[in-house]
C-alpha positions in Angstrom: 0.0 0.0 0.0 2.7 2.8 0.9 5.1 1.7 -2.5 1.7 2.2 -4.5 1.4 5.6 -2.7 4.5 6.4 -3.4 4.3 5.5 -6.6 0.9 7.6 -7.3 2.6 10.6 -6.0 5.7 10.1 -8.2 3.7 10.0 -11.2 1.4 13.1 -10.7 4.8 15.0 -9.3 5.8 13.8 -13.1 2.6 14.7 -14.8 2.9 18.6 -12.9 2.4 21.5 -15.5 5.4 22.9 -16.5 4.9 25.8 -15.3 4.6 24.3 -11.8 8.0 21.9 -12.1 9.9 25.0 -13.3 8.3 26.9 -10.0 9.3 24.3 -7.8 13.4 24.7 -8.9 15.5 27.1 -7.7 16.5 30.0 -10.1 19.5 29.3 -12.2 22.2 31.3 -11.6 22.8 33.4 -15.2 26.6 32.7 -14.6 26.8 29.4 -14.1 28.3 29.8 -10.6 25.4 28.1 -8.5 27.9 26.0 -5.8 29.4 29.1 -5.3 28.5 31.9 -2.4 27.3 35.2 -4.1 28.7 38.3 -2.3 26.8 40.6 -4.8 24.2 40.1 -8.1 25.3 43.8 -9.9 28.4 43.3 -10.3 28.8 39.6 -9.8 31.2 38.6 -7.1 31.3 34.5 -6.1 33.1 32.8 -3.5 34.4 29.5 -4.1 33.7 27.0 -0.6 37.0 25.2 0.5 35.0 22.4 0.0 35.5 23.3 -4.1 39.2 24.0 -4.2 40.2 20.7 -4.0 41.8 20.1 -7.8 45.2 21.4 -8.8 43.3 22.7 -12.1 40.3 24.9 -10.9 37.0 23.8 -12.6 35.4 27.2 -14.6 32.5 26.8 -12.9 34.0 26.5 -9.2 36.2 29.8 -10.4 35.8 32.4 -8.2 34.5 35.6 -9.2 35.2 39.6 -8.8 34.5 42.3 -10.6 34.1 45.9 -9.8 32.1 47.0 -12.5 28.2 45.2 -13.9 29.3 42.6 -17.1 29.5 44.6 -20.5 25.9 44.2 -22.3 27.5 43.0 -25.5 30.5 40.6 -25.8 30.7 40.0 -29.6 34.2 38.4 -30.7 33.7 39.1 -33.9 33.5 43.0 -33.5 35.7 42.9 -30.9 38.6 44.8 -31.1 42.0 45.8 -28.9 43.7 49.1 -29.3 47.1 49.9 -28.6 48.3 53.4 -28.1 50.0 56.1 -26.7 53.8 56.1 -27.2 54.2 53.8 -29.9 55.3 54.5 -33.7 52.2 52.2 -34.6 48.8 52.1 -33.0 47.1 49.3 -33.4 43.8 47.9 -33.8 43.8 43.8 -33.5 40.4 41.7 -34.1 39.9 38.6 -31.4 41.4 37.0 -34.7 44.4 38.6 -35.7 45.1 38.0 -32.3 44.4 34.2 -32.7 46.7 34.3 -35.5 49.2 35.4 -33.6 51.9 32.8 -32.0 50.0 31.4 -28.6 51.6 30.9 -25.3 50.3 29.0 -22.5 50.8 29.6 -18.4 49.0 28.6 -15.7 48.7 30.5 -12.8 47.0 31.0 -9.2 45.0 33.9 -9.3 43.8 35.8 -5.9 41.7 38.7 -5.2 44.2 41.2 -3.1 40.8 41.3 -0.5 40.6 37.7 -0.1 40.1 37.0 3.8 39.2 40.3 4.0 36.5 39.0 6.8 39.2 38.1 9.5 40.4 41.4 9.8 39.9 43.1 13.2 38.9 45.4 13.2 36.8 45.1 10.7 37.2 46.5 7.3 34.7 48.0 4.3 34.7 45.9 1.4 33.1 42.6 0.1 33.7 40.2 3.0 36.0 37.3 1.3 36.4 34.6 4.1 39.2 32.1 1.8 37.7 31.4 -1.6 38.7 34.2 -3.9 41.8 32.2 -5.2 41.7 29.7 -8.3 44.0 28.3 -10.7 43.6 28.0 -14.4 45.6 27.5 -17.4 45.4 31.0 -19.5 46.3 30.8 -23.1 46.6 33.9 -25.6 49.2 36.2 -27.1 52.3 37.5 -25.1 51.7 41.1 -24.3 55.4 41.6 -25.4 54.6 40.5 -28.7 51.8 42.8 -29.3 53.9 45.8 -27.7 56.7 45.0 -30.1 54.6 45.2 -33.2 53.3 48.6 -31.9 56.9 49.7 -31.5 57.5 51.2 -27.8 59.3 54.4 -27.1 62.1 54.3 -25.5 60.7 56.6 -22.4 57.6 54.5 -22.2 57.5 53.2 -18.6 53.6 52.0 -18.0 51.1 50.2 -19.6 47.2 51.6 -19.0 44.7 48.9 -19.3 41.2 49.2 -20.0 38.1 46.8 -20.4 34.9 47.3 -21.9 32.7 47.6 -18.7 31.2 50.4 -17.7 30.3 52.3 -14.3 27.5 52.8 -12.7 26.5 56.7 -11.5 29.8 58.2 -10.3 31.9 55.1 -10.0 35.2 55.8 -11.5 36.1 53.5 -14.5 38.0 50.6 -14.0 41.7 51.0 -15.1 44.9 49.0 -14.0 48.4 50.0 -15.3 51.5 47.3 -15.7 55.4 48.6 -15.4 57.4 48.4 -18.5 59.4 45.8 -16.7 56.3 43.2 -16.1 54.2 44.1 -19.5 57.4 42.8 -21.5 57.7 40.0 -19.2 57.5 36.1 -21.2 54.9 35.3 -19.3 52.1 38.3 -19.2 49.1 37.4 -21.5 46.3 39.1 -23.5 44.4 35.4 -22.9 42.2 34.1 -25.2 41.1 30.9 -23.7 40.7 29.6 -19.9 41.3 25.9 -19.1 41.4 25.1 -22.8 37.9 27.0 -24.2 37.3 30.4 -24.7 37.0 32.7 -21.9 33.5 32.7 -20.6 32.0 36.3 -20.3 31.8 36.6 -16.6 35.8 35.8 -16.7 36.0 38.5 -19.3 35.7 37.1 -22.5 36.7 37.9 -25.0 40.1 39.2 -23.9 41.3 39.0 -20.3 45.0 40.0 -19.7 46.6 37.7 -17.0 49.8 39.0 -14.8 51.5 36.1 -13.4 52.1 36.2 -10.1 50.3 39.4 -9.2 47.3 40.1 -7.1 44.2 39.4 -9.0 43.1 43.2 -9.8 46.0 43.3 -12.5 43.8 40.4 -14.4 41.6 43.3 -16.3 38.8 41.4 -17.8 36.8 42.6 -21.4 40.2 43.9 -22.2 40.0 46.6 -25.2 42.4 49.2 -24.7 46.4 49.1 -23.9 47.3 52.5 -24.0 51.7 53.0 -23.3 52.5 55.6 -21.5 55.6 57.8 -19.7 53.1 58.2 -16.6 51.3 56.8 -14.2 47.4 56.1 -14.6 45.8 59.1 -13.2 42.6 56.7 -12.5 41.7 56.2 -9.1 42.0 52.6 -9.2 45.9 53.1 -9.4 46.0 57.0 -8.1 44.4 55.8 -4.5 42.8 52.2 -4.8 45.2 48.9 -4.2 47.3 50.5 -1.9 49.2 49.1 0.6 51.1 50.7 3.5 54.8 51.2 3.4 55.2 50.6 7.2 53.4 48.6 9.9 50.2 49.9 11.5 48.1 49.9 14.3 45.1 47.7 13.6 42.1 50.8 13.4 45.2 53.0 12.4 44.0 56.0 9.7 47.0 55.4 7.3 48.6 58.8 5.4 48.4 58.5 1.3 51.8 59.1 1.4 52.9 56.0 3.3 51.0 54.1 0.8 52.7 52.2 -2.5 50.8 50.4 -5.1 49.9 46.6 -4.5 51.8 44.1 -6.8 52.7 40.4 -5.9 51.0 38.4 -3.7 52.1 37.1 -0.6 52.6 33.8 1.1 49.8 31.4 1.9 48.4 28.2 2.6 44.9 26.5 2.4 43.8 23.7 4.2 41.5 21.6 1.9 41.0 18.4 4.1 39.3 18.0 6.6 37.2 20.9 6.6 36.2 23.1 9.5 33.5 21.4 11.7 34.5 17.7 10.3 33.7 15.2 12.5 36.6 12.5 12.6 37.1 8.8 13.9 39.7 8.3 16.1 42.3 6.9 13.5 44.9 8.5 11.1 43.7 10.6 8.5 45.1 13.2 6.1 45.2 16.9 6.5 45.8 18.1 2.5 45.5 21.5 0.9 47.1 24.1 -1.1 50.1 26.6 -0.7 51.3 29.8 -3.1 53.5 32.6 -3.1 53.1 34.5 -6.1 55.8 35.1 -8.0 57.8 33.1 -5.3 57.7 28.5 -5.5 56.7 27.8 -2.1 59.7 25.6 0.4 57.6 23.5 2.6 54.7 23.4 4.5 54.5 22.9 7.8 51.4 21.4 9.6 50.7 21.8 13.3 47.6 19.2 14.9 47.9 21.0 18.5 47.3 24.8 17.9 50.8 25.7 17.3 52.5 24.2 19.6 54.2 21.5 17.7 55.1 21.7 14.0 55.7 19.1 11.5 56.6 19.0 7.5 54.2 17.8 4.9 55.1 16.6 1.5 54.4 18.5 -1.4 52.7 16.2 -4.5 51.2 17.1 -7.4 51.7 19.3 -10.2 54.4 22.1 -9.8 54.5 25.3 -12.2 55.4 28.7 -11.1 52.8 31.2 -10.6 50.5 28.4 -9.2 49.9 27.2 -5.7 51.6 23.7 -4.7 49.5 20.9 -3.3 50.4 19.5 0.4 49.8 16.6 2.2 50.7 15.3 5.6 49.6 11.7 7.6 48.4 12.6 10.9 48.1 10.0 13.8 44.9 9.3 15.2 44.4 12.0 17.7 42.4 11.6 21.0 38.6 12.4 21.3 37.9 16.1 21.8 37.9 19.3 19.6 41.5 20.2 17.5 42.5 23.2 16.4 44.9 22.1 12.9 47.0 25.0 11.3 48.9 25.1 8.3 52.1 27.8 7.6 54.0 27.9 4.1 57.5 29.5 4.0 58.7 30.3 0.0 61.2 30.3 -1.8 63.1 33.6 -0.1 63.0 31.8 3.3 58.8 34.2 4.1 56.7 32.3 6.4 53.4 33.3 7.0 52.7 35.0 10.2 50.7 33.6 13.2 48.8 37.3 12.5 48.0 39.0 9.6 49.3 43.0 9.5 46.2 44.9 9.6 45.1 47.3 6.8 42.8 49.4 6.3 41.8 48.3 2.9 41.7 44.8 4.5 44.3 43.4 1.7 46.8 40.1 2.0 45.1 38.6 5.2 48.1 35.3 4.8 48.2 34.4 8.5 48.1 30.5 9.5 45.0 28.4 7.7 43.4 26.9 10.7 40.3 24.1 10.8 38.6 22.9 13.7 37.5 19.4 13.7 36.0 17.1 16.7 37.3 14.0 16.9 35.3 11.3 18.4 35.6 8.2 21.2 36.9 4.8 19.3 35.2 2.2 19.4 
């Protein structure tokens, strides 16, 4: 009698209008991004859970998002077009493909929002609230920026590059504009990218032309890219005249910060993520693994240490996995079973130049680089 019930109800849940089966599912999210936490609709801004960043290779749709400014309304390839100028002998104007046409290079790289922990801070700081999910990797593919600069022909005083995308503010927002040093636009491995993790850039990640800065804090990756204009100055935009600043000197957490002990954000600093468990995992008392991720920018990461008693005792893990530069290393260590009660587990990476991360991020007050010890709390219970 109940299966046949069961059965009755399956069939008229089947035979629903469909009008009333498309009512009784949850709204698709227009970018594809619904696993992910959404900070804000207009613009879009995602958060990817820990529980996500567990692949060396970042799945598009577990990418996090940011972006400062609502996605450009149209984003036709075909009529798409970058323009290069400012000081160079010839400006340019390059269709999505001339630009295919062009010799391709490939890198794969970590990229992080310069805000992501921002929500640890204390005091508190404005901003979107990133807890530890605004950091991906992906393998970016398109043209070497010093390619295209070449065939524009740089002057020899030319010191910056402007970059500009196609998106738009809203009211009095100040357009979004990000500027590059000679030194790191003619870099091997700075990209006008095409394609993410083998397809074409989708449009939330700024298709079609996203430039990618190895190695550098995530703002630098301008997305809907459309203008590269080369210049013997400084950006006068406020995105590089005041916004991504970070203080010269330590400060008082709450500490107002003079403009003139600021300097302009660039590499990203050392980190680690702790994958597995996660926070609030309830564990047998046996071994089990405690995995996760570690970067450092520009910088290979050393080692990783792993602590299973708040701190007070440290021990190696191995690295495994893939290793590239720009891109965060994998880590694993075998922990012993531990006795029943609640663990606090931390994780510290030290890189290449001998930086560990602190036990305490150095406060802000634009709430940028939070890198202090990855921790997960996890209650282990009785054996049985």
């Amino acid at each position: 009698m109940l299966a046949s019930r069961a059965a009755a109800a399956g069939a008229a849940m089947t035979t629903l209008p469909a009008w009333a089966q498309q009512a009784a599912q949850p709204p698709a999210d227009p970018w594809g991004k619904s696993k992910l936490v959404r900070l804000s609709s207009r613009p879009p801004d995602y958060e990817t859970p820990v529980a996500l960043l567990n692949d060396f290779i970042t799945p598009i749709d577990h990418f996090y998002v940011r972006s400062h400014l609502p996605v450009p309304a149209t984003l036709d390839a075909a009529a798409w077009a970058l323009t290069v100028n400012g000081l160079v002998s010839t400006p340019l104007s390059l269709s999505v493909a001339a630009l295919r046409a062009l010799p391709q290079h490939t890198v794969t790289v970590t990229l992080e929002c310069a805000g992501n922990g921002r929500a640890f801070f204390d005091p508190p700081v404005a901003g979107l609230q990133w807890k530890k999910g605004a950091v991906g990797t992906a393998r970016w593919t398109g043209v070497r920026l010093r390619d295209i600069l070449a065939r524009a022909g740089v002057a020899p005083q030319a010191a910056f590059v402007h970059m500009e995308g196609a998106d738009r503010p809203l009211g009095t927002m100040p357009a979004f504009v990000r500027q590059v040093p000679m030194a790191k636009a003619l870099h091997e491995d700075t990209l006008i990218a095409l394609s993410m993790n083998g397809q074409p850039i989708p449009a939330v990640h700024g298709a079609p032309l996203r430039a990618i800065v190895p190695g550098w804090e995530g703002a630098y990756a301008i997305k809907w890219l459309t203008r590269l204009t080369v210049s013997e100055t400084p950006s006068d935009s406020f995105w590089v005249a005041t916004g991504y600043k970070y203080p010269t000197r330590r400060v008082s957490p709450g500490e107002a910060v003079d403009a003139r002990d600021m300097a302009p954000l660039t590499g990203l600093v050392v980190k680690s993520l702790i994958t597995t468990p996660l926070e609030g995992t309830a564990l047998p008392n046996a071994p089990f693994t405690v995995a996760g991720f570690a970067w450092a920018g520009e910088d290979d990461i050393a080692h990783v240490d792993v602590s299973l008693d708040s701190g007070a005792t440290w021990a190696r893990a191995s690295l495994t996995g893939e290793q590239a530069r720009y891109t965060w290393r994998r880590f694993e260590f075998a922990a012993p079973a531990l006795p029943a009660g609640s663990h606090l587990i931390l994780s510290r990476a030290t890189d290449s130049r001998g930086v560990t991360q602190p036990a305490v991020s150095h406060w802000n007050p634009s709430g940028y680089l939070w890198n202090q010890y990855d921790s997960v709390r996890v209650q282990v219970g009785a054996s049985r």
